[in-house]
C-alpha positions in Angstrom: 119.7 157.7 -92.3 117.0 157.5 -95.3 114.0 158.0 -92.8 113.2 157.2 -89.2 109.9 155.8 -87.2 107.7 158.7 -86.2 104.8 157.9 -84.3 101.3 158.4 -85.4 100.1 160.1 -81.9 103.1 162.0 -80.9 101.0 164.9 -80.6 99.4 163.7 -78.3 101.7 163.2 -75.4 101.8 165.2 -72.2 105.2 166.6 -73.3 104.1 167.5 -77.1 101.3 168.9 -75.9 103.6 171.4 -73.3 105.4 172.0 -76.2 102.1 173.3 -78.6 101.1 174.8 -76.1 104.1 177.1 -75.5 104.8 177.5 -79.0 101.9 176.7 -81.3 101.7 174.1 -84.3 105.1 176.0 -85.4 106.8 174.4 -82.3 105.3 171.0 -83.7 107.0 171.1 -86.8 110.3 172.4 -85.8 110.7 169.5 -83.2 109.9 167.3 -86.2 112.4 169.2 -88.8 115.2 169.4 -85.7 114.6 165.3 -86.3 114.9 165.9 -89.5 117.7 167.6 -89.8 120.2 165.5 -86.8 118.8 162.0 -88.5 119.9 162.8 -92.0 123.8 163.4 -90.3 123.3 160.0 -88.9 125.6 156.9 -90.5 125.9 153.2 -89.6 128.4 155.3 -86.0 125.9 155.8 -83.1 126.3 159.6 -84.0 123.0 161.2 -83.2 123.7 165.0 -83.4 124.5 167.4 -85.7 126.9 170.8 -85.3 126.0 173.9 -86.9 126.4 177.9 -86.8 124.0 179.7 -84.7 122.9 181.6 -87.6 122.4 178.4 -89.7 120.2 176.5 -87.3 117.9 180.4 -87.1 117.7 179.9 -91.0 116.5 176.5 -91.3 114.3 176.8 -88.8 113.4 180.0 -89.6 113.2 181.3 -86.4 115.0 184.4 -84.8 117.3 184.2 -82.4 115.3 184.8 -78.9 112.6 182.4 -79.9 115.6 179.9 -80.9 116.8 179.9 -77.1 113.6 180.1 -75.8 112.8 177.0 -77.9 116.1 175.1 -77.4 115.4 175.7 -73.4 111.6 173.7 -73.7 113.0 170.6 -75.6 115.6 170.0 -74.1 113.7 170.4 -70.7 110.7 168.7 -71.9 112.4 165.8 -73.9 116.0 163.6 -74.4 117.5 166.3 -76.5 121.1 168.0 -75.7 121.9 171.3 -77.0 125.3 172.3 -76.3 126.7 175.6 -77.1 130.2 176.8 -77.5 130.5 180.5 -78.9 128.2 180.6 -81.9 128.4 176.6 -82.3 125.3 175.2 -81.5 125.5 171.2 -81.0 121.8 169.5 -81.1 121.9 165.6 -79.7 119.2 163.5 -79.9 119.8 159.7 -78.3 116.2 158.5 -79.0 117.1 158.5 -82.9 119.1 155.7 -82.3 116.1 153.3 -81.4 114.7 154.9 -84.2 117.2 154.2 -87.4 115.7 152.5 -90.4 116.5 149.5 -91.9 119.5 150.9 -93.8 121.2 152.5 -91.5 121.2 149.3 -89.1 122.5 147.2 -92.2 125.4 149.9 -93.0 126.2 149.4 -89.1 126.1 145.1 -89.1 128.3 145.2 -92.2 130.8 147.9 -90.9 132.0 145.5 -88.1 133.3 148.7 -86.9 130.3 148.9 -83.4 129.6 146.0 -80.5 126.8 143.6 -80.9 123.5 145.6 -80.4 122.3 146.4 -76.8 118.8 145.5 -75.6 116.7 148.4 -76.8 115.7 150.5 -73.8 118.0 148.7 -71.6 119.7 150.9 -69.0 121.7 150.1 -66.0 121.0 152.5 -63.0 123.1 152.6 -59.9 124.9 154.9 -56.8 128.1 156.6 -57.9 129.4 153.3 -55.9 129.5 151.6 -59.0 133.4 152.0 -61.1 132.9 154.7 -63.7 134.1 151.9 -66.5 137.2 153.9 -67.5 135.5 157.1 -67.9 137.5 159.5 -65.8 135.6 162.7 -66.4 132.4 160.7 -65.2 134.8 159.7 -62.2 135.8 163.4 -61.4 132.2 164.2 -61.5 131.2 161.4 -58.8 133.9 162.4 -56.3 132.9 166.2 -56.4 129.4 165.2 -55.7 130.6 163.3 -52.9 132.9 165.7 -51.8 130.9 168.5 -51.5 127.7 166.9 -50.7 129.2 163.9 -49.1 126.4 161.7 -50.5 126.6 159.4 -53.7 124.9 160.3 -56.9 122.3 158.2 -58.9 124.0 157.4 -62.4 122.6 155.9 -65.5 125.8 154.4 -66.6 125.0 154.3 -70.7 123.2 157.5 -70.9 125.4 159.9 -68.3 128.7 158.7 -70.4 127.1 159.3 -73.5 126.0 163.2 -72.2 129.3 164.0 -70.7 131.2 162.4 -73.4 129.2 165.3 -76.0 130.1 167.9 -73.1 133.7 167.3 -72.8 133.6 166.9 -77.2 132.3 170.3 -76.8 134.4 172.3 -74.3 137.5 170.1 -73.8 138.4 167.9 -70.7 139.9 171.2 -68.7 136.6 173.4 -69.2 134.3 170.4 -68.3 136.3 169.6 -65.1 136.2 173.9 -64.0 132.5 173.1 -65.0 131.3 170.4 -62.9 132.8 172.2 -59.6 131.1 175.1 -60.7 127.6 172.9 -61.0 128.6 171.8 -57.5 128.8 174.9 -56.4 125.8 176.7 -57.9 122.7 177.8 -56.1 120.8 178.0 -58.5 117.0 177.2 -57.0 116.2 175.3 -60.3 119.1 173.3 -59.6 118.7 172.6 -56.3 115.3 171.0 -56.6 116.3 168.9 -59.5 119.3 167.7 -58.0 122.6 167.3 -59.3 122.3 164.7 -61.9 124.4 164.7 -64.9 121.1 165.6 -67.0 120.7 168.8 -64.6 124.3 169.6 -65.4 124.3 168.9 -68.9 121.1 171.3 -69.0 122.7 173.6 -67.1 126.5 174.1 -68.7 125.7 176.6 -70.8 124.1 179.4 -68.8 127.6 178.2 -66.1 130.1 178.8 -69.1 128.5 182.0 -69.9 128.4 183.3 -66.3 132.7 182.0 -66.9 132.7 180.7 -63.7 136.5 179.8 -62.9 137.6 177.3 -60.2 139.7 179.2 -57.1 143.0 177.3 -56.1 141.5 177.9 -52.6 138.3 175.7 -53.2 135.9 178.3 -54.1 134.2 179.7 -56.9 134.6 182.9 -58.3 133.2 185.0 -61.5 
């Protein structure tokens, strides 16, 4: 991507201003170079995210470690941003970028004939995990534990919650993900349990459950 649409009173919103306010007008400008950074990866795929060292991200963002995870937390709490961690891989996705690409980036993707006709911009279907998962099976494992356990169906936003556990599973495999999700289902967290158990909660929450190593019991529990 050459450049992308930024708009003129960002700053201004109730979640920018959160984010100033928490970290200053050097929080500002690291949300905008994080932008920077994941839209200049971006090609006429829908990729929207970009994989780097730990120690790489902390260098062009100049930042230092603590603040970077304190800073990863906010945005992806305040905004549509994934970060994803595995070891001292840190994965940044940012969805919004796609309604965002410039003009050359859409012509690269219209003469690659390689991705379906364009979808409505800021269309998105919402539904009760009664709805077929459309093929995705990890999607579909994560339904039935919800009902399972809870016994109730779970709201899904069909384009978006693919998307985020499509990056998951891309991140920690298909096995991990699964040991995962009934580890999510499982977790008391408070946080959680207000929130819900939405595949946004989860995606927010995977990394502080893969660093706990929570491991699935044959016997139906869960166990550190």
């Amino acid at each position: 991507m050459k450049w992308f649409r930024h708009e003129v009173d960002s700053m201004n919103s109730e979640r920018m201003a959160n984010l100033i306010n928490k970290f200053g007008w050097e929080g500002y400008g690291r949300f905008w170079r994080i932008m920077e950074i994941v839209a200049e990866r971006m090609d006429e795929s829908n990729r929207c995210w970009v994989e780097l060292p730990e120690v790489v991200w902390l260098q062009k963002l100049v930042m230092r470690k603590q603040k970077f995870d304190s800073y990863t937390t906010a945005i992806t709490y305040l905004f549509d941003i994934h970060v994803l961690r595995n070891g001292d891989i840190v994965r940044i996705e940012i969805p919004n970028l796609l309604q965002k690409r410039d003009n050359y980036t859409r012509n690269l993707q219209a003469s690659s004939k390689k991705l379906p006709s364009k979808e409505v911009e800021g269309e998105e279907e919402v539904s009760s995990g009664k709805k077929k998962s459309g093929g995705n099976p990890i999607l579909k494992f994560y339904l039935d534990e919800h009902k399972k356990k809870f016994g109730t169906e779970v709201s899904i936003s069909w384009k978006k919650d693919s998307a985020l556990m499509k990056a998951i599973v891309d991140t920690f495999g298909e096995k991990k993900t699964k040991d995962l999700i009934v580890a999510f289902m499982a977790d008391e967290n408070s946080w959680v349990q207000n929130r819900g158990r939405g595949v946004n909660i989860f995606q927010s929450q995977v990394n502080r459950l893969n660093t706990s190593h929570l491991k699935h019991d044959p016997y139906g529990g869960v166990v550190l």
